[in-house]
N, C-alpha and C positions, 0 to 999 in steps of 0.2 A: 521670511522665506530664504533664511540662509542657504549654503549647500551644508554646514553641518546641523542646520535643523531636518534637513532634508534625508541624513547618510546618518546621523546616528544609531549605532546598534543598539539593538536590544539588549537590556539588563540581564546578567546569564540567568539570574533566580525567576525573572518574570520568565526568559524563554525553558526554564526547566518548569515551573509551574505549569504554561501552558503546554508542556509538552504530556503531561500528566494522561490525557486521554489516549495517548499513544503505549499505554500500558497495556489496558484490558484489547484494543484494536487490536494490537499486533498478536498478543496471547490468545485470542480467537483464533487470529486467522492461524498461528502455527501451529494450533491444537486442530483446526478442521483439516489443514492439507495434510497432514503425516497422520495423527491419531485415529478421528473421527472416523473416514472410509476405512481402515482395518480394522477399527471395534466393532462398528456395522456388521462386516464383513467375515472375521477370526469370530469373534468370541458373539455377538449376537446371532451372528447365524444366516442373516440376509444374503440374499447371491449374489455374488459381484456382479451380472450386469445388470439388479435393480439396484446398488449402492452406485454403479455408475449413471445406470440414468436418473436420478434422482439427484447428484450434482451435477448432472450436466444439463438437466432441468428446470434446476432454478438459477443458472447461471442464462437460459433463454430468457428467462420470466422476466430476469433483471433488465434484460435490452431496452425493455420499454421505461422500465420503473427508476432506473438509475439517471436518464437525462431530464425528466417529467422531475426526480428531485432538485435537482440542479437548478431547473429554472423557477422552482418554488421557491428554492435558497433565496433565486436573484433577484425575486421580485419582492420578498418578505422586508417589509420595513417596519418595527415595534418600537415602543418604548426604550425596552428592552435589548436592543441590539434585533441584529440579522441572522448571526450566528449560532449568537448565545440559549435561544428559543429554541432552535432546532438541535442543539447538543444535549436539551434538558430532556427534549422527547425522543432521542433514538434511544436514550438508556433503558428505558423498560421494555420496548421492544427486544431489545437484546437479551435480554435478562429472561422474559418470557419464553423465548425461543430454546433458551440454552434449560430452562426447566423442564420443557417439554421433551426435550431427547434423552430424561433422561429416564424416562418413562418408555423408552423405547427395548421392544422383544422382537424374538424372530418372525410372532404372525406381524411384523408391522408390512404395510405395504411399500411399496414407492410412492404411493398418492399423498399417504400420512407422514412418512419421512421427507419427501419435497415441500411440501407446508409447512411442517414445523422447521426446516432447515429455510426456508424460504423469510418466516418471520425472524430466526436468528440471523439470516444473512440481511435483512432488512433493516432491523436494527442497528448492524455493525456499519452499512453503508450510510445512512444518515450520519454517526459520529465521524464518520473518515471524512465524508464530505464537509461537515461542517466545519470540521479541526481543519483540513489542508483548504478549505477558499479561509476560513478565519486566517491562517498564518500569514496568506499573501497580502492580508492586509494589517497585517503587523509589521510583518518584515519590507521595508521600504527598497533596498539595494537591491542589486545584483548578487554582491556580494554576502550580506546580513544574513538573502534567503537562502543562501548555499549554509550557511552556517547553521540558521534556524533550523533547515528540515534536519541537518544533520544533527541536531541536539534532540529533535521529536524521535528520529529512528535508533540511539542509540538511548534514549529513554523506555523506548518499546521493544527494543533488544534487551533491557533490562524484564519486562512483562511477559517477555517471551522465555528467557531464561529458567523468571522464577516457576511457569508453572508445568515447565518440562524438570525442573528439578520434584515435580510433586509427583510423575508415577517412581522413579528413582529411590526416593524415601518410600514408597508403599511399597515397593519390593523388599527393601531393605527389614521391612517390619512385617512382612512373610503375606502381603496379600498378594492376590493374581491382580494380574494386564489390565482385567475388564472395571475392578475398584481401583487404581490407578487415574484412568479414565473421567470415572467416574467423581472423583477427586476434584481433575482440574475442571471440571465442568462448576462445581460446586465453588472452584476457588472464583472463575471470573465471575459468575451471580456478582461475590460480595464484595470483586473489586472492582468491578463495574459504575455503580452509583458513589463511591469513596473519589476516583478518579474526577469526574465528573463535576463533583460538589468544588475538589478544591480549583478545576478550570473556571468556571462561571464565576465562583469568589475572587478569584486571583488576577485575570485577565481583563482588559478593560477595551471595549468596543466602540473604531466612530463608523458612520456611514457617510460612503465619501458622496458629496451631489451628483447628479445625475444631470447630464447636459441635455439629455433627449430623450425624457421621462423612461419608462419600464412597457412603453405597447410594442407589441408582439408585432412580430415583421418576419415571415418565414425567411426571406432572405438571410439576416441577420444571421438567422442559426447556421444556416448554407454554408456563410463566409467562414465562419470557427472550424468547421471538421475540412474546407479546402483551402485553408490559409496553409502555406508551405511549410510554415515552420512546425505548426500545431498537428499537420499532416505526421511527419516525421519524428514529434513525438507521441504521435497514438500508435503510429506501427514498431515505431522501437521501444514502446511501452509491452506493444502485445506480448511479443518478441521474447523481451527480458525477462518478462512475468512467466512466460510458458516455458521458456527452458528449467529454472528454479521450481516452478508448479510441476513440472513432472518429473523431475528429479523429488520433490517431498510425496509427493503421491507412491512411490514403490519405495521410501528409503529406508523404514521399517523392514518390509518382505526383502531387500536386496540388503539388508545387515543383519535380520536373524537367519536367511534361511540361505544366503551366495558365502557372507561373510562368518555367518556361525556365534556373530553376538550376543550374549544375552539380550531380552530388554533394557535394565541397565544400562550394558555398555553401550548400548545404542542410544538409549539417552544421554549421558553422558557425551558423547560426540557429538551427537545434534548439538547439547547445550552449547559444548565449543564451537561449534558452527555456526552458530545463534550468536554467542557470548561475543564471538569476534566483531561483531558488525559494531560492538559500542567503541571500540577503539577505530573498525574501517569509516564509520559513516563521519566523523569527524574531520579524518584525516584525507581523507577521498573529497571531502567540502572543501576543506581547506587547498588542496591541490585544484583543484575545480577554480579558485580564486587566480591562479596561475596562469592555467593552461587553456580555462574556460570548461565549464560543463560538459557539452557535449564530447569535445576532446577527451575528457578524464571519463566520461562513460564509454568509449571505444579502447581505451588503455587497459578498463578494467574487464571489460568484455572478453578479448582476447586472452588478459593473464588467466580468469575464472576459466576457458575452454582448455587451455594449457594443463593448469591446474587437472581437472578431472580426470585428462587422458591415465596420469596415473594411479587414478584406484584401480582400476585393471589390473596392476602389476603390485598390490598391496598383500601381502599375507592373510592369511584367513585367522579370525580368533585374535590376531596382534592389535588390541587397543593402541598402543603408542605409537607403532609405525603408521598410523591413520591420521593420527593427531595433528600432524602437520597440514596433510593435505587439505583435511578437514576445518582446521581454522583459516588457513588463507584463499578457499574458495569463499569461506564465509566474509572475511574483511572483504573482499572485492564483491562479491554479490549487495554487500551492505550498500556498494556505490547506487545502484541502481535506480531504484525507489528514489533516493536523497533526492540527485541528481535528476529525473524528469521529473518529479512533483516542482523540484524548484523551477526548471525551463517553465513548467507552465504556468507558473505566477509571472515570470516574464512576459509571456504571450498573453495572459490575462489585460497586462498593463496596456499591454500593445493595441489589445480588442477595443480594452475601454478608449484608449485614445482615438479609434478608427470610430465605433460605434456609439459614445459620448456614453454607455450603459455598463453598467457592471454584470461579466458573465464568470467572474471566479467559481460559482457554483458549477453551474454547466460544462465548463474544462476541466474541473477537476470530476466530475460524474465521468464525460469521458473516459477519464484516462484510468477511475475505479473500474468502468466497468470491463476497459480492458486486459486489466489483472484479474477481474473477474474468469470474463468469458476465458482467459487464459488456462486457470484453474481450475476450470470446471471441462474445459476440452482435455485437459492436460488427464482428469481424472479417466473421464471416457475413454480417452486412446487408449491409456496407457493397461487398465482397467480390462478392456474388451483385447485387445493385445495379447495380455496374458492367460485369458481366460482360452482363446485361439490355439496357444502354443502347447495347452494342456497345464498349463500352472495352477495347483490348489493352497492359497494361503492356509489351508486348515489341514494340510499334510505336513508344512514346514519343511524340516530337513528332508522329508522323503517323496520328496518331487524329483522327477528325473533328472539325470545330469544335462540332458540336452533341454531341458525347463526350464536349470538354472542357469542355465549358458545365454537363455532367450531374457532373462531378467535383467542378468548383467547389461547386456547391448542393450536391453532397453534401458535400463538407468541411464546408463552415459552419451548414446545415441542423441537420442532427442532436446539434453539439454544444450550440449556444443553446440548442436545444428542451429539450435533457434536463437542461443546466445550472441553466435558467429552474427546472423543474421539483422538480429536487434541492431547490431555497432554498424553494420551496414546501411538502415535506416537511415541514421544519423550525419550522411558521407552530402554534403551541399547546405547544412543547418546553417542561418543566416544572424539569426538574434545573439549578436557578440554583446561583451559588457559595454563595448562603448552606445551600442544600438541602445540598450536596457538602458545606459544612463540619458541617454536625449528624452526616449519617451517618458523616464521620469521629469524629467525637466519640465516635458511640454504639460504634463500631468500637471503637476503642481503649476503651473501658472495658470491653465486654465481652470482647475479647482477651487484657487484665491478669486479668479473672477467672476465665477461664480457666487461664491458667500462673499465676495463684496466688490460689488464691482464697480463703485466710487473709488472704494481704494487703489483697484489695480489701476484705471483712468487714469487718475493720480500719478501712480506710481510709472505708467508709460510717461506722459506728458509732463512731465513735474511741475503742475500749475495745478490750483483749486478745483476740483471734482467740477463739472457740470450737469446744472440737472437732467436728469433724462424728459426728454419730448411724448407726452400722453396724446394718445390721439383720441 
């Protein structure tokens, strides 16, 4: 029980292997917030406010379903790992889901498109879940976790890149928008279960003992969403997630039809938007090592609202003059995610050591479902909003000038507000590195006395173990 048995990092090839399921996760999700509601919407033909209530539907659905998985996570103890079980089975889920949409036409309802988006969203949450409580029990430090998430999100910034590079080349090879689409739908199916195979092969799972078995104590769950630290970061989770979710929810419509891009070049920027977070989310980790997490998500808060104010004042049609703005809102929004999934394996630590039980599953549900519900409101606002102002995404450039004037502000509006907002959350966060390293400490000491607790005797007392007293 050294301190470097305790603080060594993770090998980079295990932490890249295990980061592996952060390919297809991330490529879901940036394919559903930008692509998915305007294929719906442009080229299938659905009216925005059934494409909006239909995400913003099963983002209710999830309220119940996302913490019920959490504590299934926490109570699951197999052969096989705790983790490793439930990574094998969100994959088909996922896979099923993303098949079904793509069977989707304009008679489809909102009853049939919330279902089958409901089972792709369902599948995508058991893998996030299970990847981000698995890291926290990889990654031992303060420090490692900053590192590790930042290795999973610049791996999934990789999965995110590749498969906005696949409407790009369909253009390129003369098909339309809606086979594009239809493309990357097809691509995560097959990277799906590829991702997957090599986590479970690669990664190796313990289950830490349990001081105060797995019974249900509604209390328990109480203390997790008003514990101060966990508090602040669910609302700075909401926060961060909905300023960015409704910024991807109009970035299509406010770059082909404010801005005058092609598709293409619209992907093409997202991709730099996207592409930059594999260079931010490292380096935002590594500064996080300094200055502490929470600090480095309030730095980057502010520069990302900074940032946006000047697409307003960008040329219309000018690819290059974007490019800027465009990749260093992306390195700083990279911070986000890294940065509160890592607090919350802190806080995870914290729990177990107050509540003797492991709830990494269930904090990490939290705070999915946060970015959830973010995403799915961000979609509604923004979605019903437009629809208010008299904006028709299937008119494109010949939506009125006072339309596109209403798209603009709402692009840039709503993501400052809530970004600003998020860093404010975070203004009283208590769980510094030195806090993270005591309750490690106390962890492992009481872990060791657990699985052996002649030794730890021993190891107090420094005299021959005594037998324990049977009554």
């Amino acid at each position: 029980m050294t301190a470097t048995g305790r603080d060594a990092r993770l090998p980079l090839n295990l932490a890249l292997a295990f980061a592996a399921t952060s390919l297809p996760i991330q490529a879901m999700m940036i394919a559903a917030a930008v692509h998915l509601p305007a294929y719906f919407a442009a080229n299938i033909g659905v009216e925005l406010t059934a494409v909006a209530a239909a995400f913003a539907m099963v983002r209710l659905i999830d309220v119940p379903i996302e913490p019920a998985l959490g504590i299934a996570m926490d109570r699951t103890r197999t052969r096989w790992g705790r983790y490793r079980v439930w990574t094998v089975a969100g994959a088909p889920l996922l896979m099923a889901g993303l098949f079904m949409l793509l069977t989707a036409d304009r008679d489809m309802g909102t009853a049939d498109l919330t279902a089958w988006l409901l089972v792709m969203y369902l599948g995508s949450s058991v893998l996030m879940l299970s990847h981000q409580a698995w890291a926290a029990t990889l990654a031992k430090s303060y420090d490692d976790r900053a590192r590790l998430f930042g290795v999973m999100v610049a791996v999934g910034v990789a999965g995110a890149v590749m498969v906005l590079l696949i409407p790009i080349v369909m253009e390129r090879l003369g098909h339309d928008e809606a086979a594009g689409v239809r493309a990357m739908i097809w691509y995560l199916i097959a990277l799906t279960p590829l991702a997957v195979v090599v986590v479970v092969w690669r990664t190796p799972e313990t289950l830490a003992p349990e001081a105060h078995g797995q019974r249900f104590r509604l209390r328990d769950y109480v203390e997790l969403v008003t514990d101060p630290n966990m508090a602040r970061i669910l609302l700075a989770d909401l926060a961060l997630s909905l300023g960015p979710g409704w910024m991807a929810a109009l970035y299509l419509f406010y770059s082909r039809d404010r801005m005058e891009f092609t598709a293409g070049e619209a992907n093409i920027l997202l991709a730099v938007y996207i592409l930059s977070g594999v260079a931010g989310a490292p380096i935002l980790a590594w500064l996080a090592t300094k200055i502490s997490k929470h600090r480095t998500v309030m730095v980057t808060a502010v520069c990302y609202s900074l940032l946006l104010v000047t697409l307003a004042f960008l040329p219309k049609g000018n690819v290059l003059a974007s490019l800027p703005t465009l990749f260093f809102t992306g390195f700083m929004a990279s911070g986000f995610n890294v940065l509160t999934r890592a607090m919350t394996a802190d806080v995870a630590d914290e729990v177990r050591l107050k509540q003797g039980k492991e709830r990494s599953g269930l904090l990490y549900a939290l705070t999915t479902l946060t970015t959830k519900l973010a995403s799915g409101v961000s979609i509604f606002l923004t979605f019903n909003v437009l629809n208010e102002v008299g904006y028709d995404p299937k008119l494109g450039h010949g939506n009125t000038p006072e339309a596109l004037d209403a798209l603009l502000l709402a692009f840039l509006a709503g993501p400052i507000l809530f970004v600003m907002l998020g860093a404010a959350c975070l203004v009283g966060y208590r769980l510094t590195a030195e806090r993270a390293a005591e309750v490690r400490r106390q962890l492992e000491a009481r872990d060791f006395a657990l699985l052996d607790p002649a030794g730890a005797l021993e190891g107090l007392t420094g005299q021959e173990p005594v037998a324990p007293v049977r009554s």
